[in-house]
Residue, then its C-alpha position, 0 to 999 in steps of 0.5 A: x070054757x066060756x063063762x056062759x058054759x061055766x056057769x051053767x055046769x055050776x048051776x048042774x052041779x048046785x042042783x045035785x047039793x040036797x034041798x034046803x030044809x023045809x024050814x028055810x024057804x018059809x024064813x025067807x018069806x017071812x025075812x022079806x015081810x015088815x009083819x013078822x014078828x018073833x012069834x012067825x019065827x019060833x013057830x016056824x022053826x020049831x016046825x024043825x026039832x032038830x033045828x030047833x035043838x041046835x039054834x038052843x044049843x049055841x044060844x046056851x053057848x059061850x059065844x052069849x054068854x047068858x048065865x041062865x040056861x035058855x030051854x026054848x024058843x020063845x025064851x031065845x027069841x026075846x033074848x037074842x032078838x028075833x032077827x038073830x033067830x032067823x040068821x042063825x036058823x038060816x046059817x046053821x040050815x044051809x050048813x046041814x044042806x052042804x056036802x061035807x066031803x073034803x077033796x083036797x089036801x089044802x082046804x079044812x071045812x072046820x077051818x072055813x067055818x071058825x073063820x066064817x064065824x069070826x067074819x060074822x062076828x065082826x060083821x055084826x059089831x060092825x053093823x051096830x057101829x057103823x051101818x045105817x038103818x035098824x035091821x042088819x042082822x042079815x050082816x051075820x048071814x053074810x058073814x057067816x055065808x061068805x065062803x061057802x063057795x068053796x065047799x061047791x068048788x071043792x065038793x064039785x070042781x076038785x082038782x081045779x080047786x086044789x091047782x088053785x090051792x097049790x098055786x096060792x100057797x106055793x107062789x106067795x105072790x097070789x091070792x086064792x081068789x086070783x088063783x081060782x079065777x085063773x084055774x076055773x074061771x070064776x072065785x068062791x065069792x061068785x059061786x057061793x052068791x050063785x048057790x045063795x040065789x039059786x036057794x032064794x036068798x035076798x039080793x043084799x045078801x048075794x049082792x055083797x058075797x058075789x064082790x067081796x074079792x072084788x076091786x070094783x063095788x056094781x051099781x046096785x050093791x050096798x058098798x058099806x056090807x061090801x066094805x064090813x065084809x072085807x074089813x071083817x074078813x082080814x080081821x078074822x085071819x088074824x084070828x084064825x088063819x085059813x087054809x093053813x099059813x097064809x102066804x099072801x096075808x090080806x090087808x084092809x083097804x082104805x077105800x072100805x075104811x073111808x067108806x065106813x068113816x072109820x080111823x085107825x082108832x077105831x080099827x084097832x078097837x075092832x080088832x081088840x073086839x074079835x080077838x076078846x071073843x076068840x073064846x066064844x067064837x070057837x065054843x060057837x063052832x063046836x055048838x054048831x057041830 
């Protein structure tokens, strides 16, 4: 199938996932806006209850840590910061839009999503380390986003996804996004970033989850959310293996650590960092469910 034709039977296949809530195009908007401020937030999202209700129930969760129970919005905006907010009513958005049907044997959503939330976790210790500039609270999004790619490929594109997932785990000389290139024509990584744009997402988030399997970083991208990502991705396996026993673990490139200036040092004081809140981490995912 030519790339051109592919594409436009993922794009089919992405406008028959339900629409966004309504919620979610307005905290776009007002992403994109240097006036919003923590009011525009709570009151946007308190427009949606039941978002509204899961937004308080993983800022109560153990992932915080909070010792005082957090009974509304206007008291999670100070307490988490109102760019958080917006992330996790973004994320846990496009979460309650995506099938949830599961296809094959080898693919495990819950899995996807603690691995998920283990790469936003880094990502966002990451960015307060190592990023420039004061407002990286979208590096959450994209880690939490990364691989929502292969929800559509597994929901859309089965049988091609699962040859992909038999081919990884059976020859333990390829990796997933290989085997998904050479089954389908594209890896999850382009398709989760197609989905993204088609929902109207900012281009540095995009950006970054369309590469994240890439050798190269395009002219345009922000190579060091590229390079937390794929350093936040491997760190995360280790946390939490995805589709099952890894054959071909991932390993961390020096290109991304030399990007980010960073040693082994101070890698393994983020390793020790994602592996402390393994706990949260999964009291966050069963708060999201």
């Amino acid at each position: 199938m030519e790339k051109d034709e592919l594409r436009a039977k993922i794009y089919s296949k992405i406008d028959e996932i339900p629409t966004l809530p309504v919620v979610i195009p307005k905290l776009l908007t007002l992403m994109e806006s240097d006036k919003t401020d923590a009011a525009d937030i709570a009151d946007a999202i308190s427009r949606d209850p039941a978002l509204s209700s899961k937004i308080l129930k993983v800022a109560n969760s153990a992932y915080y840590g909070f010792s005082k129970g957090i009974s509304s919005l206007e008291k999670a905006v100070p307490l988490l910061g109102f760019n958080m907010v917006q992330s996790l009513a973004l994320s846990i958005g496009v979460l309650r839009s995506l099938p949830s049907g599961k296809k094959s044997t080898h693919f495990s959503q819950q899995d996807l999503w603690i691995h998920s939330l283990a790469v936003a976790t880094v990502m966002k210790e990451l960015g307060k380390r190592y990023g420039k500039g004061n407002d990286r609270e979208y590096l959450f999004i994209i880690g939490l986003l990364h691989d929502i790619g292969k929800i559509v490929l597994d929901q859309y594109f089965g049988e091609l996804f699962h040859r992909a997932l038999e081919e990884f785990h059976n020859l333990g000389n390829i990796e997933l996004h290989q085997a998904e290139t050479r089954e389908i024509g594209v890896d999850h990584g382009e398709v989760g970033a197609m989905l993204l744009t088609r929902w109207k997402f900012p281009d540095n988030i995009c950006n970054a989850i369309a590469v994240h399997h890439g050798s190269k970083i395009p002219e345009g991208t922000n190579a060091e959310d590229v390079a937390m990502l794929r350093i936040a991705d491997v760190l995360a396996h280790e946390l939490s293996p995805e589709e099952g026993e890894n054959p071909m673990p991932p390993e961390i490139r020096d290109a991304d650590l030399k990007i980010l200036e960073m040693n082994e040092n101070q890698l393994e004081d983020i390793r020790a960092y994602v592996l402390g809140h393994k706990d949260g981490i999964y009291d966050f995912y069963r708060s999201m469910s």
